[in-house]
C-alpha positions, -999 to 999 in steps of 0.1 A, spaced: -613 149 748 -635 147 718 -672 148 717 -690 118 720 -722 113 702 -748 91 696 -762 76 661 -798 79 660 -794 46 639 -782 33 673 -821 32 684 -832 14 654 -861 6 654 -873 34 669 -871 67 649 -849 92 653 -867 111 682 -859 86 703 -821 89 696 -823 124 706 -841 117 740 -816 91 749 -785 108 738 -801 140 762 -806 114 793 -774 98 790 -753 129 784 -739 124 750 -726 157 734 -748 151 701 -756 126 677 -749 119 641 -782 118 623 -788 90 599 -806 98 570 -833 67 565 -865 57 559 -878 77 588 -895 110 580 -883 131 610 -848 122 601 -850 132 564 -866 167 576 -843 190 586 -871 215 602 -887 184 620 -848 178 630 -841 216 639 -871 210 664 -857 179 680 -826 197 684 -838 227 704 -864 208 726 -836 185 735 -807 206 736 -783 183 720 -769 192 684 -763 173 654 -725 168 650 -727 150 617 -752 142 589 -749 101 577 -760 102 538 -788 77 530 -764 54 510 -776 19 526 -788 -3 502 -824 5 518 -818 38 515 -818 42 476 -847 59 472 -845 84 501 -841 118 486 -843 103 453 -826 84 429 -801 103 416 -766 93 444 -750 128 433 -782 145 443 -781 132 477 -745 139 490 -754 176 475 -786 176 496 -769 157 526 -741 184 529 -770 212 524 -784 198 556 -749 194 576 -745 234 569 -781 240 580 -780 221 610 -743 231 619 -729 197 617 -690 196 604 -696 167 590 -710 142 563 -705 106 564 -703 91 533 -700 53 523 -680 46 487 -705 36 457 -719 3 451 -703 -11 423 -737 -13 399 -738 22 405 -707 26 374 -715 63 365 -721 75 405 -681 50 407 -666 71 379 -675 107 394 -674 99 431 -641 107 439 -648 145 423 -677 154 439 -663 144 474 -634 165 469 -659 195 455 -694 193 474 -679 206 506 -660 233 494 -684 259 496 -702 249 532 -673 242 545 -680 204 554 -662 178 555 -668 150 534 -659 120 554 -656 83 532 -660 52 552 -644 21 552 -667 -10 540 -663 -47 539 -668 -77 519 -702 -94 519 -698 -138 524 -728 -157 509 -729 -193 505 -689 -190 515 -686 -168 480 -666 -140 499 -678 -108 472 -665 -71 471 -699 -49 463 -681 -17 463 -664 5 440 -633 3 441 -635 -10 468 -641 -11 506 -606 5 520 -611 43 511 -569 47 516 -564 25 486 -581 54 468 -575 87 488 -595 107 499 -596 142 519 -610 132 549 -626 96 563 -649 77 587 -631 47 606 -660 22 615 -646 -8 637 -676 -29 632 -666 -29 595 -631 -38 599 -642 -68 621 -660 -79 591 -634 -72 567 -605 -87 591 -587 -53 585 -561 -40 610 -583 -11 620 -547 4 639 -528 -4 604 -559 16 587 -562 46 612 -527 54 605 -533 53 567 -559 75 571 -535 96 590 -549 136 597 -575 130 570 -593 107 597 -620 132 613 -647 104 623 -648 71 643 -677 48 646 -666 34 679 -682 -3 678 -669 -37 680 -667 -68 663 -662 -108 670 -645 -112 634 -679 -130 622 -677 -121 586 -712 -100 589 -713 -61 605 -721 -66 644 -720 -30 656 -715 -48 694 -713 -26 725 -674 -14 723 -652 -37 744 -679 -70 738 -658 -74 703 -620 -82 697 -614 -47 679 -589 -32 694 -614 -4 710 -597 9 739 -564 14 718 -577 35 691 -588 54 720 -558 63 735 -544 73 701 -575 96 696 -574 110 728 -530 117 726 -533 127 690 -542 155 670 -579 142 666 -597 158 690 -577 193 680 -590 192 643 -622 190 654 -630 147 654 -662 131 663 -664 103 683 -699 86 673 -715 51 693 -729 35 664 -743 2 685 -771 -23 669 -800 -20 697 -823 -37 677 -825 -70 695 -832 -49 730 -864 -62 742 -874 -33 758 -864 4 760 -847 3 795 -828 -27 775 -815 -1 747 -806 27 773 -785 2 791 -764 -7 763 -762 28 751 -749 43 790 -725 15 785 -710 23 753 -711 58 764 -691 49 796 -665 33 775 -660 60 758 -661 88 777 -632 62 800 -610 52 773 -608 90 755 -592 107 785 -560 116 780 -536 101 810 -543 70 834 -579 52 834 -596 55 865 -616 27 873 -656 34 872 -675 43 898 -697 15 912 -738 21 912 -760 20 880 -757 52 857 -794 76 863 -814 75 836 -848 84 823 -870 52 810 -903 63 793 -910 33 779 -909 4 762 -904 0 722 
């Protein structure tokens, strides 16, 4: 079975601290740290710490490439996957999650492609690319990435499968995991209704087909090269934190069921033990 881990954008909007508590409570493997407006989470010593006092590693580093996130590290977008894969090797994470370029971004566009292929070479991490998905204003359906938001119709090395963003897009996400192929060494397991807007529900609360791209993790060769499984679920309208921990012990539930290889046995009845310290 692959590791399952926990985005610390997953607790937004509490910080990343909070990610690591929960993920330790629950009984995630890791997490995949996103690299925001947070200050713990763009300080790899202040993350180091989290890591030890908690005991649970980061699997993967998320590059601040969010719109909001265009200032973090500074401007330069080249700059910033250099320093994001710096702080994958330093924090023994395999991988860096990377979303394609912004299409006003035309020089970053024209040299993308390069410095994915080069800037893991020498640490050794893999340079994951995302799948996107249009943005619909004013029903004005717009593409606002370069070239595009399926990485496969570019190629790339390795990739990030998101389902959240493929419920946007209204993209096959079973068609698109097997373009991917072997290069795919990252899921965002999430779920979408097929609103044109990114959901990030609690897996199974979508129509993405969740518990199938499970299976084919779980039989393939995903979990042998080394694949992350990461719960990237919008908390942010939990009311309180007992609210977020529930949704979180749920997604991780689904997972950890629908990854098994073999026959899914039904749950156990009884709420999951966890460790509430308050509320957000």
């Amino acid at each position: 079975m692959p590791p399952v881990a926990l985005s610390t954008a997953s607790v937004y909007p509490e910080p990343a601290a909070a990610a690591f508590e929960i993920a330790a409570d629950l009984g995630y493997d890791g997490v995949e740290l996103m690299i925001w407006t947070d200050p713990v989470s763009q300080d790899v010593r202040a993350v180091d710490r989290l890591v030890r006092r908690y005991g649970v590693p980061v699997l993967a580093v998320h590059a601040p490439c969010l719109a909001v996130t265009q200032r973090v590290w500074g401007s330069d977008p080249i700059g910033r996957i250099r320093r994001s894969v710096v702080a994958a090797d330093l924090l023994g994470a395999g991988t860096v999650v990377l979303h394609p370029p912004f299409r006003w971004q035309r020089r970053y566009a024209a040299a993308f492609s390069d410095e994915v292929a080069r800037a893991g070479e020498t640490a050794g991490v893999r340079l994951a690319v995302e799948n996107m998905f249009p943005v619909c204003r004013g029903g004005i359906r717009t593409v606002p990435y370069a070239p595009g938001f399926d990485p496969t119709e570019v190629g790339h090395a390795f990739y990030t499968l998101d389902l959240s963003h493929t419920a946007a897009a209204g993209s096959d996400a079973l068609a698109m995991q097997e373009r991917m192929g072997t290069g795919l060494v990252h899921v965002h397991l999430t779920d979408g209704s097929g609103a044109p807007r990114d959901e990030h529900l609690v897996p199974g609360r979508g129509n993405q087909p969740c518990r199938e791209l499970c299976e084919r993790l779980s039989a393939g060769p995903f979990a042998h090269a080394g694949g992350v499984v990461v719960l990237e679920v919008s908390t942010r309208r939990a009311r309180t934190r007992q609210a977020r921990v529930a949704m979180l012990s749920d997604s991780l539930l689904y997972a950890r069921l629908n990854l098994q290889p073999g026959p899914v046995p039904a749950p156990r009845p009884g709420p999951v033990p966890i460790r509430v310290t308050g509320l957000t």
